[in-house]
C-alpha positions in Angstrom: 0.0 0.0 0.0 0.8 3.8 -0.1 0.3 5.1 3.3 0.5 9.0 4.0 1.4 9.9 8.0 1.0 12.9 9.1 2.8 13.3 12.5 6.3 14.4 14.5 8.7 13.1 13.3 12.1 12.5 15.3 13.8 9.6 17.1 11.3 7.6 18.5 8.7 9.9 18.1 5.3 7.8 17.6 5.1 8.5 13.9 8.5 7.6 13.0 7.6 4.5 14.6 4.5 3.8 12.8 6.5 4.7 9.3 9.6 2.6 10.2 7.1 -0.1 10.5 5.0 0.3 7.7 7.8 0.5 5.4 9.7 -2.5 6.9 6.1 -4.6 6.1 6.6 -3.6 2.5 4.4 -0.5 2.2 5.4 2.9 0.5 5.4 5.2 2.6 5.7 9.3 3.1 5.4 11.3 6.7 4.0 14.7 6.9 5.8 16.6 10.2 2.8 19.2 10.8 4.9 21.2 13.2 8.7 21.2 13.7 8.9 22.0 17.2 10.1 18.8 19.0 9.6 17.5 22.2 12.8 16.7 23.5 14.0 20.5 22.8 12.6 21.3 26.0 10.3 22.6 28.1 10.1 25.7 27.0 10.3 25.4 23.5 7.4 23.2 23.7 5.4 25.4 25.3 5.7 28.5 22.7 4.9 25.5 19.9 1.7 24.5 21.8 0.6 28.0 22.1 1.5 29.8 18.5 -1.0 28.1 16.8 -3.4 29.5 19.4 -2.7 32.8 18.9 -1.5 32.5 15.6 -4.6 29.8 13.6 -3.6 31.2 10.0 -0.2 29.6 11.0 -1.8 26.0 12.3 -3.3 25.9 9.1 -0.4 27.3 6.4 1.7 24.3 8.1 -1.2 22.0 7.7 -1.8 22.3 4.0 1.4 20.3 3.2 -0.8 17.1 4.3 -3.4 18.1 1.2 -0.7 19.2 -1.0 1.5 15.7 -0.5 -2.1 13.7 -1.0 -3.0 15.0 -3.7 0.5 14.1 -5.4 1.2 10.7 -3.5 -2.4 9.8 -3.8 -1.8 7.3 -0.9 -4.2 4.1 -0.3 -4.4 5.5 3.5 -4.0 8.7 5.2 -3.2 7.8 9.0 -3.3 10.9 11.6 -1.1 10.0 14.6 -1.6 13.3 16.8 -4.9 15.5 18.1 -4.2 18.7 16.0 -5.3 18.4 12.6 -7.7 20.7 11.5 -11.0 19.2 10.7 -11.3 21.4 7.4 -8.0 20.1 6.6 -9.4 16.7 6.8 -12.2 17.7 4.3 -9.8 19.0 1.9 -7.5 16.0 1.9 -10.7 14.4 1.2 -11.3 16.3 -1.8 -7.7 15.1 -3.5 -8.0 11.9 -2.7 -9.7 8.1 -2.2 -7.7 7.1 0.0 -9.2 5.8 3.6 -8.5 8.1 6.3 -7.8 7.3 9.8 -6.5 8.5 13.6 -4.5 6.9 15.4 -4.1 8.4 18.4 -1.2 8.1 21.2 -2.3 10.0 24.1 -5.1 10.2 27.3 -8.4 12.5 27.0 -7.0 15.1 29.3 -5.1 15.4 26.1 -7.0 16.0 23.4 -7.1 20.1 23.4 -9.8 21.0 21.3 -10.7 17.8 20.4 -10.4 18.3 16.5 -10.2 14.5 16.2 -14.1 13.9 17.1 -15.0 16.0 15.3 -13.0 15.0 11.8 -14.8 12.8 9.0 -12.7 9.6 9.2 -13.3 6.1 8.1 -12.0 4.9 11.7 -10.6 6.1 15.3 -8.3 3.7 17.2 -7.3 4.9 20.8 -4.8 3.1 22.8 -7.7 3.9 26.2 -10.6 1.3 26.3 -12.5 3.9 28.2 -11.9 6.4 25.1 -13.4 3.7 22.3 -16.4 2.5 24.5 -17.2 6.5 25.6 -17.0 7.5 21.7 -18.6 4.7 20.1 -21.8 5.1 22.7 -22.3 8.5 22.6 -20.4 10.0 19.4 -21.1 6.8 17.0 -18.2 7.0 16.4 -16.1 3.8 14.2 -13.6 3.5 16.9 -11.3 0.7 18.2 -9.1 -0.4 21.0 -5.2 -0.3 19.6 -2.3 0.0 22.0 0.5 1.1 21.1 3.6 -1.0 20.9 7.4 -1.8 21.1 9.7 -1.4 17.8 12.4 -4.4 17.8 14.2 -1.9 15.5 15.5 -0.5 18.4 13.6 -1.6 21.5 15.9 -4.6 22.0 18.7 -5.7 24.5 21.7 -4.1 23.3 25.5 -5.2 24.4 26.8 -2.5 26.8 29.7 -0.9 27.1 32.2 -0.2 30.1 30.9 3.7 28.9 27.4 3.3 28.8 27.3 1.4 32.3 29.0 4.2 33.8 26.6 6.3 31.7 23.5 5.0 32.3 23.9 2.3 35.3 21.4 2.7 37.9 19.0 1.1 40.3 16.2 3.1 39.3 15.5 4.8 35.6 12.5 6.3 34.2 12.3 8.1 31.1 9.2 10.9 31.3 8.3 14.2 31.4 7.5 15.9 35.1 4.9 17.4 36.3 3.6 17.4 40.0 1.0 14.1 40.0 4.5 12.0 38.9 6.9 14.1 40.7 5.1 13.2 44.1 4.7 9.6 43.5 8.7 9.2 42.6 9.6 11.8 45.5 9.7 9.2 47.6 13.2 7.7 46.0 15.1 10.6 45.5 17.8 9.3 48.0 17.9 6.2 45.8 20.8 5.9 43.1 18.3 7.3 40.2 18.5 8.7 37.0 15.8 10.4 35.6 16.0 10.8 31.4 14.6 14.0 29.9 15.0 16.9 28.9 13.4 20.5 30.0 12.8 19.9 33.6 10.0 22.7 34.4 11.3 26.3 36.2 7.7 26.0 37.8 8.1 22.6 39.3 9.3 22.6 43.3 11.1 19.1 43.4 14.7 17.2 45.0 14.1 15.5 41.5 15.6 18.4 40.0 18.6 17.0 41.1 17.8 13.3 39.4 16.7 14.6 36.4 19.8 14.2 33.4 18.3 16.4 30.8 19.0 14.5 28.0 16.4 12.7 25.7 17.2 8.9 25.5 15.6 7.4 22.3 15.6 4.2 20.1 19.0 2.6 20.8 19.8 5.4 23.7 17.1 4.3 25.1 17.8 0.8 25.2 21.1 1.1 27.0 19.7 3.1 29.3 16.9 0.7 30.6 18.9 -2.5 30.2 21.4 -0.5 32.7 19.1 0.3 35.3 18.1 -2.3 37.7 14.6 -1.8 37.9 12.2 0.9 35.3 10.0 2.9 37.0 6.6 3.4 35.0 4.5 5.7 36.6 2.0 6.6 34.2 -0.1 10.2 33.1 -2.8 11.1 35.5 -5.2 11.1 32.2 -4.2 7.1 31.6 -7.6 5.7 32.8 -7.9 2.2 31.6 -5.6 1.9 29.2 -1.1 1.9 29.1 1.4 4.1 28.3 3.9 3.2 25.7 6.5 2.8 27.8 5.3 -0.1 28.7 5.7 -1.8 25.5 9.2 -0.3 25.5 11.1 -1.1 28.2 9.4 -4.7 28.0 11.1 -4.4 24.3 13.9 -3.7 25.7 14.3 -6.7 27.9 14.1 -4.2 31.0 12.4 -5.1 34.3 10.0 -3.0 35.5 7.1 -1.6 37.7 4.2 -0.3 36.6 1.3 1.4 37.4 -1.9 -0.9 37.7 -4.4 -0.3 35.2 -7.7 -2.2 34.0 -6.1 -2.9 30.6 -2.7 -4.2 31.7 -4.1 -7.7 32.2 -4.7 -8.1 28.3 -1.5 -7.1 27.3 1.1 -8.6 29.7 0.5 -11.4 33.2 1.0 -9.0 36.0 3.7 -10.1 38.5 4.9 -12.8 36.1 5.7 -10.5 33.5 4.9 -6.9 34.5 4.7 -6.2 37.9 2.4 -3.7 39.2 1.8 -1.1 41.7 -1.6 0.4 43.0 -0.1 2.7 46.0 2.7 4.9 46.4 3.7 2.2 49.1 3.4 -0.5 47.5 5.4 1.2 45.1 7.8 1.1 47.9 7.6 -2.4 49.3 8.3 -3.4 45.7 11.3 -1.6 44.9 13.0 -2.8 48.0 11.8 -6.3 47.6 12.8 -6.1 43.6 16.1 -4.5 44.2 17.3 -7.2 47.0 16.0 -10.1 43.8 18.4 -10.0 40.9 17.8 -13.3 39.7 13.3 -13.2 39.8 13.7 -9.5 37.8 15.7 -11.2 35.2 13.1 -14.4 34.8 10.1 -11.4 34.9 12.2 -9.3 32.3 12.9 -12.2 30.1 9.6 -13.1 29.6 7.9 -9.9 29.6 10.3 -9.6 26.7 9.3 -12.3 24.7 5.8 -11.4 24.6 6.2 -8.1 23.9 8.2 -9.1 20.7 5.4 -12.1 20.2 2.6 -10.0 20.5 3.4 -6.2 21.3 5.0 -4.6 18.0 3.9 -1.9 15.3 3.8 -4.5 12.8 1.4 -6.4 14.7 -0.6 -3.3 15.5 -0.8 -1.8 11.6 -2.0 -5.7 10.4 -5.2 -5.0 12.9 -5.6 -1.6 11.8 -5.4 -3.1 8.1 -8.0 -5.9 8.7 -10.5 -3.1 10.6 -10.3 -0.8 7.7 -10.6 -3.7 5.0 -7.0 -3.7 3.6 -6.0 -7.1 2.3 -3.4 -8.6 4.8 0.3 -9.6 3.9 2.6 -12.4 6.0 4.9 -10.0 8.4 8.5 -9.7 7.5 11.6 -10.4 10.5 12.6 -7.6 12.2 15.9 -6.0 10.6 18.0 -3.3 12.7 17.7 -0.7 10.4 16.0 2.2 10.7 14.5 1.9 7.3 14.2 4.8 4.7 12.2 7.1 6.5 14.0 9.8 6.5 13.6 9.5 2.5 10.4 9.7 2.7 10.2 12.8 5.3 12.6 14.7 2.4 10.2 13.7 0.0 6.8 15.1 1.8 8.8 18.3 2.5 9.1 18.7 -1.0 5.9 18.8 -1.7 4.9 20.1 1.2 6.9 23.2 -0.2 
């Protein structure tokens, strides 16, 4: 197939993953970035992008039109939206130039849609990674929408060999790789005397915290990202306050990754991995607690939980495994899946080519 993304695109950003992917199972594809600010620039940076297009809509929408200008010239079999923002007039327009199925895949909570341009969009199908999400739109929006998580990328969410350098680097007992904001800062306060390293850039000048002091400011992707869970002893996953029933992607990750970890309990988790056999979970800040201690004192039961939370998550838990779904939902025919390679694919190909048109 031809498949047109439009979303961010940079290292492990979830539209790169999607593309890397799509292309690795065989399909053409071209990625639309509808905004260049990035989110591993920083805090601060991200903050002026989210609110330019507020002030500024005639800019949202100049940006936008590269997505109608590279359909009408890729004419694409599907157009898959991977973020909130897209205008819905944009949507109209993109129907206007081509056939092609459109779609929204999208990555994040509620609290996060914004002005929820997505519901209100004329797309063939919604998936959302939130059970809640599909079963409140589908009642009471009739909306075609479906339950997809997201997913790990054997690409480069994979045990890597590490070095003397990246043990010094990146060694730890205790690793997450998030944003901050208070709900998470106050859950992880509680082991900021522990040997942790926090991965991220832009740690906000509003936020009160000793994490400040954890944090590393730097953004760990792909292969970084890798070395830096398979390094730490135990992953913290401590999940968005907006996550109701469904997971984070950082689940899928660091289970990619062959990393142990402890994550936050949620209804959807039992689906997707066996809790305490090969996720384990956490309800209260002190069980949070118990567990890390319990965990830390354990080398040999993390490894047995990591090893087979990493099998499945390579069985069951990847893009390509996600995209065949979304394929048979929308009535694409289906194709056998390829091994994984280590190559990042020719993506960023096909980002020069949509700029092109885009200009």
């Amino acid at each position: 197939m031809r498949i047109l993304i439009s979303g961010r695109i940079y290292p492990d950003s979830f539209a790169r993953n999607i593309a890397a992917a799509a292309e690795g199972m065989g399909h053409s594809v071209m990625a639309v970035d509808p905004w260049p600010v990035r989110r591993h620039w920083g805090y601060s940076l991200e903050v002026i992008g989210g609110y330019l297009p507020k002030v500024l809509p005639s800019l949202e929408k100049r940006r936008q039109r590269a997505l109608i200008r590279s359909a009408g010239v890729f004419q694409p079999d599907l157009v898959l939206i991977s973020h909130g923002t897209l205008d819905p007039d944009v949507v109209r327009h993109v129907r206007e130039v081509t056939p092609a199925k459109l779609a929204a895949w999208y990555p994040d909570s509620l609290a996060n849609l914004g002005r929820q341009y997505l519901l209100a969009s004329d797309l063939d199908a919604w998936f959302f990674k939130d059970p809640y999400m599909v079963d409140l739109f589908r009642a009471k929006l009739g909306l075609n929408a479906h339950y997809l998580p997201e997913a790990c990328n054997p690409r480069w969410h994979r045990r890597v060999d590490l070095s003397d350098e990246d043990r010094r680097k990146y060694g730890c007992d205790l690793a997450s790789a998030c944003g901050m904001y208070y709900y998470r800062a106050r859950i992880l306060e509680g082991f900021a005397d522990y040997d942790l390293k926090l991965w991220g850039t832009g740690f906000p000048f509003w936020l009160s915290s000793p994490l400040r002091a954890r944090y590393q400011n730097q953004y760990v992707a792909e292969l970084e990202k890798s070395k830096a869970f398979n390094a730490a002893k135990i992953v913290l996953n401590t999940m968005c306050v907006g996550e109701i029933e469904g997971v984070n992607c950082r689940i899928f990750e660091a289970a990619g990754c062959g990393a142990f970890q402890i994550a936050d309990w949620k209804p959807a988790l039992a689906e997707l991995f066996e809790p305490e056999r090969e996720i384990v979970t956490f309800r209260t800040r002190e069980e949070l607690r118990e567990k890390v201690d319990c965990y830390l004192a354990c080398p040999e039961e993390r490894q047995a939980i990591a090893d087979r939370a990493y099998a499945r998550a390579h069985r069951e838990h990847t893009y390509e495994i996600r995209l065949q779904r979304m394929f048979e939902i929308l009535g694409f025919p289906a194709v056998a899946l390829k091994p994984h390679g280590t190559a990042a694919s020719h993506l960023s190909n096909s980002r020069a080519s949509a700029n092109q048109v885009a200009q």
